[in-house]
VOTORDREN-408486 format. One record per residue: residue in one letter; x, y, z of N, C-alpha, C in turn. Coordinates in nm, 2 decimals. Atoms other than C-alpha are relative to their C-alpha. Layout:
N
 rest  neast nnorth    nup caeast canorth   caup  ceast cnorth    cup
    A      X      Y      Z      X       Y      Z      X      Y      Z
...
***
This chain:
148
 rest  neast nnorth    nup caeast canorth   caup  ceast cnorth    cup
    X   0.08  -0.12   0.00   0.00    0.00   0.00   0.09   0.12   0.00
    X  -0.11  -0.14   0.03   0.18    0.35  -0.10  -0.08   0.04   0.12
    X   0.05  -0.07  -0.11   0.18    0.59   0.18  -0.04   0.15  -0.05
    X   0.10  -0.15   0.04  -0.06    0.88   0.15   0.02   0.14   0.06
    X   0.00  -0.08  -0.13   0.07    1.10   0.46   0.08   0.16  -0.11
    X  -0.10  -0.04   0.13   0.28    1.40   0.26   0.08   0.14   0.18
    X  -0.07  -0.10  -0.10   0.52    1.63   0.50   0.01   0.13  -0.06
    X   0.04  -0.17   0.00   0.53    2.02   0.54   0.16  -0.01  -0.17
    X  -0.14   0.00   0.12   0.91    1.97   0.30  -0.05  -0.03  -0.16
    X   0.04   0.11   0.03   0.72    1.75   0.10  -0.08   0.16  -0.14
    X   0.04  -0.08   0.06   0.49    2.04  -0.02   0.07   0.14  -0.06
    X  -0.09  -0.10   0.04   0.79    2.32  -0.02   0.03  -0.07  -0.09
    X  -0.09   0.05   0.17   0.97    2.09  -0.28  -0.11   0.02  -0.11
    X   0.09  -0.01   0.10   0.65    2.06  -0.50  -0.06   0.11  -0.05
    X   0.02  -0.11   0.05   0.62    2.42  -0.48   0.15   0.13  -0.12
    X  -0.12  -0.07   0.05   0.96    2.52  -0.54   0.06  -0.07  -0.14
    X  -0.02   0.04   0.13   0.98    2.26  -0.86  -0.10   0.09  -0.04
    X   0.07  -0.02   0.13   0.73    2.42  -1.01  -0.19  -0.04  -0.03
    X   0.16   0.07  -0.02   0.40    2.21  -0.91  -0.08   0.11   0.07
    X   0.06  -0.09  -0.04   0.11    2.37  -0.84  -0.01   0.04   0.15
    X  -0.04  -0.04  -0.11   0.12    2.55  -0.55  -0.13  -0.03   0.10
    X   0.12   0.04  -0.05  -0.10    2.43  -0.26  -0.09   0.10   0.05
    X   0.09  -0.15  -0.04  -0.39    2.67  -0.20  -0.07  -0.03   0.15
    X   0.09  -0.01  -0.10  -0.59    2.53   0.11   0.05  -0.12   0.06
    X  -0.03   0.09  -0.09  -0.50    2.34   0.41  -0.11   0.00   0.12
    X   0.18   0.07  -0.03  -0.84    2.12   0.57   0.07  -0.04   0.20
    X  -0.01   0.04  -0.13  -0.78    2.11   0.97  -0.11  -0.07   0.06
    X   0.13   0.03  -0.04  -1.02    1.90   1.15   0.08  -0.01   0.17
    X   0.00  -0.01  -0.11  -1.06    1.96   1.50  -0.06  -0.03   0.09
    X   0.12   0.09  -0.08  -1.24    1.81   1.79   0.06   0.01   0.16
    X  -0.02  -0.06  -0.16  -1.09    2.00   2.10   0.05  -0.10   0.07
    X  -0.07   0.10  -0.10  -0.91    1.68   2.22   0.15   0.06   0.00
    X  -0.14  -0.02   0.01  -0.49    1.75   2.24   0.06   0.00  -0.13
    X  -0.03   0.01   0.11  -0.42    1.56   1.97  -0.04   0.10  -0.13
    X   0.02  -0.10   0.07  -0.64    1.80   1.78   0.05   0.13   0.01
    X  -0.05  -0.14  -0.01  -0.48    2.11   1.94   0.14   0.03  -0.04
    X  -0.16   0.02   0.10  -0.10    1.97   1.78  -0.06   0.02  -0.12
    X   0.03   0.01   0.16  -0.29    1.91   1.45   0.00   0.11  -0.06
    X   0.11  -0.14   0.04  -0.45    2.28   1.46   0.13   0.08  -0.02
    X  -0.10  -0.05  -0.03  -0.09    2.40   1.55   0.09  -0.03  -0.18
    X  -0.05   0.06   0.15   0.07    2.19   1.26  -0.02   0.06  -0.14
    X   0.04  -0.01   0.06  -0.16    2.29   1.03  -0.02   0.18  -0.03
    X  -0.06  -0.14  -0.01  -0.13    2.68   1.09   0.15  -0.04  -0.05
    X  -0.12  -0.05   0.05   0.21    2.67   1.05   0.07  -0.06  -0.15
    X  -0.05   0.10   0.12   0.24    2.42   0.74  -0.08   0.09  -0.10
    X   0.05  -0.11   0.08  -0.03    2.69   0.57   0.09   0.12  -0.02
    X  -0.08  -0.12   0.00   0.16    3.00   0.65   0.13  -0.06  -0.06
    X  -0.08   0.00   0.08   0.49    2.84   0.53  -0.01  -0.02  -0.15
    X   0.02   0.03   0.16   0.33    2.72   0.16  -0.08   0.14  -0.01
    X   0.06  -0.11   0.03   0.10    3.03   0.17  -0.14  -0.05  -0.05
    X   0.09   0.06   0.03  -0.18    2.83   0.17  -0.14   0.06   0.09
    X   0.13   0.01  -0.11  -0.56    2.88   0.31  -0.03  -0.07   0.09
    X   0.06   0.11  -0.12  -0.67    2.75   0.65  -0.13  -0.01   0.02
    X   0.19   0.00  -0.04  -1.03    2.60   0.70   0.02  -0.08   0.15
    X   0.00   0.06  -0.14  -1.02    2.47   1.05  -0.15  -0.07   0.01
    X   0.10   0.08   0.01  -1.32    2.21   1.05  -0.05  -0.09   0.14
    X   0.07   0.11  -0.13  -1.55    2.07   1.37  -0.09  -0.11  -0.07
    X   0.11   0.05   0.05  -1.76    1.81   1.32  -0.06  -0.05   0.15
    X   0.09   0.05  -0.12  -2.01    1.69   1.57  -0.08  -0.10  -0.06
    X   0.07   0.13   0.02  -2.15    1.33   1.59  -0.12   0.02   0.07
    X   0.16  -0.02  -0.08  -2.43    1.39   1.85  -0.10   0.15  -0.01
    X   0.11  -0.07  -0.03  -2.56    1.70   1.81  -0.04   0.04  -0.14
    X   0.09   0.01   0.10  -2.85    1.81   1.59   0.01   0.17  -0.03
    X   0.01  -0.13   0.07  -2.78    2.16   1.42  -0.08   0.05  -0.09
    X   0.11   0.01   0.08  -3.11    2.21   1.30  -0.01   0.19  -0.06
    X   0.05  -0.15   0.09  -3.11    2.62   1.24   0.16   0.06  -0.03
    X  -0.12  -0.06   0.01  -2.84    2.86   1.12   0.08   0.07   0.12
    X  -0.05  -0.10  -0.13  -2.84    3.05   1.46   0.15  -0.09   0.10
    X  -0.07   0.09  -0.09  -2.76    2.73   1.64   0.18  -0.04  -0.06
    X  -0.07   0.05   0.07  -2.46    2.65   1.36   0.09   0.15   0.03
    X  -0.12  -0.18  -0.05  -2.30    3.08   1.41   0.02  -0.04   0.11
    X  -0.01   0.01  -0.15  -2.32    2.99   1.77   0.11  -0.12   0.01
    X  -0.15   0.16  -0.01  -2.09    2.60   1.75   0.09   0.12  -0.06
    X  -0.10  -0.04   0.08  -1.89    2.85   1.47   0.08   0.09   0.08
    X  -0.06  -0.09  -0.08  -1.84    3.12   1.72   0.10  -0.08   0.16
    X  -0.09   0.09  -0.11  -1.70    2.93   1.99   0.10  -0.07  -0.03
    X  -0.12   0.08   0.06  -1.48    2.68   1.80   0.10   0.13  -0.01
    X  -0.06  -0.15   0.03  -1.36    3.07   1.64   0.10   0.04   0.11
    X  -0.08  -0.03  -0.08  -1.27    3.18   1.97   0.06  -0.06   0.06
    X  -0.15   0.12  -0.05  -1.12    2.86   2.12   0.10   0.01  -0.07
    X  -0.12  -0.02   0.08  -0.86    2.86   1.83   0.06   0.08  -0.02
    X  -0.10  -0.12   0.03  -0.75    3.20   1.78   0.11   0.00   0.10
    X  -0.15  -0.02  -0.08  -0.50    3.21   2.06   0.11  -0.11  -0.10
    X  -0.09   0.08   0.08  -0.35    2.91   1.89   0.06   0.04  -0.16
    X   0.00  -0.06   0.14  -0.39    3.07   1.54   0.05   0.14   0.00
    X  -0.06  -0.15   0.03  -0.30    3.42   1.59   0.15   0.05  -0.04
    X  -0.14  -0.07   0.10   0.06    3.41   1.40  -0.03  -0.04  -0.14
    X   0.03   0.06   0.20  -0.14    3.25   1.11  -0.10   0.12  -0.05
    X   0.03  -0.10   0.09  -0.24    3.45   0.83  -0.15   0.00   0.01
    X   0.13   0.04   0.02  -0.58    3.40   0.74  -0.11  -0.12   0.03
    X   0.08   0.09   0.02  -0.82    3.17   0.82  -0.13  -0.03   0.03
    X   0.15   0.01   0.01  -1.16    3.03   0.83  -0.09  -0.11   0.10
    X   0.07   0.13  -0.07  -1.39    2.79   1.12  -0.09  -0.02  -0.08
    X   0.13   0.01   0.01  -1.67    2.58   1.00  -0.02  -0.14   0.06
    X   0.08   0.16  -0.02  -1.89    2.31   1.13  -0.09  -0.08   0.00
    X   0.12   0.07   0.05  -2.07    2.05   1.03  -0.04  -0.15   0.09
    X   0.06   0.11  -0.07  -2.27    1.72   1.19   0.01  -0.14  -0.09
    X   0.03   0.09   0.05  -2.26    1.38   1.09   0.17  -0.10   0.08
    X  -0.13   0.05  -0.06  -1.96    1.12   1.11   0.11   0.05  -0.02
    X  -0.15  -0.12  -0.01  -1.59    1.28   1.16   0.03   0.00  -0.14
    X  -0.04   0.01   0.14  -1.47    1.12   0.85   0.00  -0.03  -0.08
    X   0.11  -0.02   0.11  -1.73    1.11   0.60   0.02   0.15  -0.03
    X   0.04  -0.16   0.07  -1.75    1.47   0.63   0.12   0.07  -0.01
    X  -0.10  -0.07   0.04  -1.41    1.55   0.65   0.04  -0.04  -0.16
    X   0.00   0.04   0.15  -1.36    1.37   0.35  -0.08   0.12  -0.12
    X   0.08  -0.09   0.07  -1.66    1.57   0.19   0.01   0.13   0.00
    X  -0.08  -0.11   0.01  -1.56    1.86   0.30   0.12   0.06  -0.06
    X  -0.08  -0.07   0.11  -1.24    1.84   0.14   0.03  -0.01  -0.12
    X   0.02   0.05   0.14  -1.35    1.72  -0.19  -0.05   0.13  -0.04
    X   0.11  -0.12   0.04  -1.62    2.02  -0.18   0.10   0.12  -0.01
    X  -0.12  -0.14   0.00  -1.28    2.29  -0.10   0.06  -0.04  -0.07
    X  -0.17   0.03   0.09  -0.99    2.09  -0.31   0.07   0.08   0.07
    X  -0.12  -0.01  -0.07  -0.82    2.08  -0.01   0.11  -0.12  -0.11
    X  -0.12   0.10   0.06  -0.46    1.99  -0.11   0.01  -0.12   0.11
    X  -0.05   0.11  -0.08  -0.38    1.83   0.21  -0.11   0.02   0.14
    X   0.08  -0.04  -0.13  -0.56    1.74   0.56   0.06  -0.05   0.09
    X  -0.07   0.00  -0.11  -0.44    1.76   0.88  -0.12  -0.05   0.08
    X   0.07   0.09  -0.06  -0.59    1.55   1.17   0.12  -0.02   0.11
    X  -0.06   0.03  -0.12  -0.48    1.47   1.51  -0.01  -0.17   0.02
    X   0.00   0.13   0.00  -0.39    1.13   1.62  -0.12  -0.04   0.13
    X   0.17   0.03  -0.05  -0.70    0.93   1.77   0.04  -0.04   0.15
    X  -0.07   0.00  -0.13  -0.71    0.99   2.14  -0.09  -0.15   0.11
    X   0.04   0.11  -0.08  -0.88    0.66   2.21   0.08  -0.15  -0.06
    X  -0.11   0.13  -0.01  -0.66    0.33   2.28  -0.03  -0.13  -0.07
    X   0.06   0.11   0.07  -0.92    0.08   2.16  -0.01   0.04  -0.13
    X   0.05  -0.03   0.11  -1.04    0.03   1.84  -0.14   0.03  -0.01
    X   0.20   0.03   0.01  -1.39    0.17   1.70  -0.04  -0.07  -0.14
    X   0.05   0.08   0.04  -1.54   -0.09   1.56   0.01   0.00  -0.22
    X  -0.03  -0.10   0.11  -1.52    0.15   1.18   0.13   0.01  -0.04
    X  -0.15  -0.10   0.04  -1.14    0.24   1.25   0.00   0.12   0.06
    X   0.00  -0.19  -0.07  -1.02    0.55   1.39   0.01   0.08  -0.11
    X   0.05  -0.10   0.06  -1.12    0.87   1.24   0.16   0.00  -0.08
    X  -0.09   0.03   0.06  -0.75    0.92   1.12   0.08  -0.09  -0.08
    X  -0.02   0.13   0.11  -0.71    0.57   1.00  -0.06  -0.02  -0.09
    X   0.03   0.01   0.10  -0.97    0.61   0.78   0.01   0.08  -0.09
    X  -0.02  -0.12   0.09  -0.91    0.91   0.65   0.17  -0.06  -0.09
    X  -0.08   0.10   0.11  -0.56    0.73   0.53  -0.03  -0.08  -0.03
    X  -0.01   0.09   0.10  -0.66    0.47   0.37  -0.13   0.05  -0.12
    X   0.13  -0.04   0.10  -1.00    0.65   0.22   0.00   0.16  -0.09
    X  -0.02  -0.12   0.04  -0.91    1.03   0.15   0.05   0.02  -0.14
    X  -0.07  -0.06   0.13  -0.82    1.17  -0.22   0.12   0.04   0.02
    X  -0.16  -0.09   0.01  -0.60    1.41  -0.07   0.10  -0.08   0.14
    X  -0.12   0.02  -0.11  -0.27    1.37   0.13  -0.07   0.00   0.17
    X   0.09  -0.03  -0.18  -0.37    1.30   0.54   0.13   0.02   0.10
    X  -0.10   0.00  -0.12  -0.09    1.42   0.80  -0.08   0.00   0.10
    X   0.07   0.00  -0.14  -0.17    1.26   1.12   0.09   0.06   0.12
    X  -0.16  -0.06  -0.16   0.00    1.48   1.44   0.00  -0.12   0.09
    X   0.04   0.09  -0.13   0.04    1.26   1.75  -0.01   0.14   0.10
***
């Protein structure tokens, strides 16, 4: 099985041959640790390619039935991050409901993310599916760096 993972050098070389340059870097986040290395990683792996950051929540249990309720998860994710994010350029929260990595996946098919970043899975067992990160490498289009 080729490895899918692609490192921060990985994308400088493919910018500095000549390849297209990466535009958008897909963070998924989920307020565990692991996610707050990934969120880290992924700021600073944008700002060095000069890439866009979407910083992505997903929620499995809850029901985001109006837009109010969805500004309100946006706003809070928003402000948890910025301390972590405030040497990075630009970037963007959103969040959506369903399974982590179904939607991350769709999500970054819908942006043509180049690459997605993801935190390593902070549970020991296995879920029954795979961990969110495991599946995202072996199922994802684009490149998946997992942080630990």
């Amino acid at each position: 099985m080729a490895e899918r993972s692609v490192a921060a050098h990985q994308l400088e070389a493919r910018r500095a041959s000549g390849a297209r340059r990466p535009s958008l870097v897909l963070a998924g986040y989920d307020r565990g640790d692991g996610s707050c290395n990934a969120l880290a990683y992924a700021a600073g792996l944008a700002a060095r390619v000069g890439a866009r950051l979407v910083v992505l929540n997903v929620n499995e249990s809850l029901t985001l039935d109006c837009a109010t309720e969805v500004r309100g998860c946006v706003a809070d994710i928003a402000d948890e991050v910025q301390p972590a994010l405030a040497g990075c350029g630009g970037y963007e929260v959103t969040v959506d409901v369903g399974d982590p990595a179904t939607v991350i996946q769709r999500v970054a098919s819908e942006l043509h993310a180049d690459v997605i970043v993801v935190g390593q899975s902070r549970h020991r067992w296995v879920h029954p599916f795979g961990s969110v990160p495991g599946r995202l490498a072996h199922h994802a289009e684009q490149p998946v760096v997992i942080v630990p």
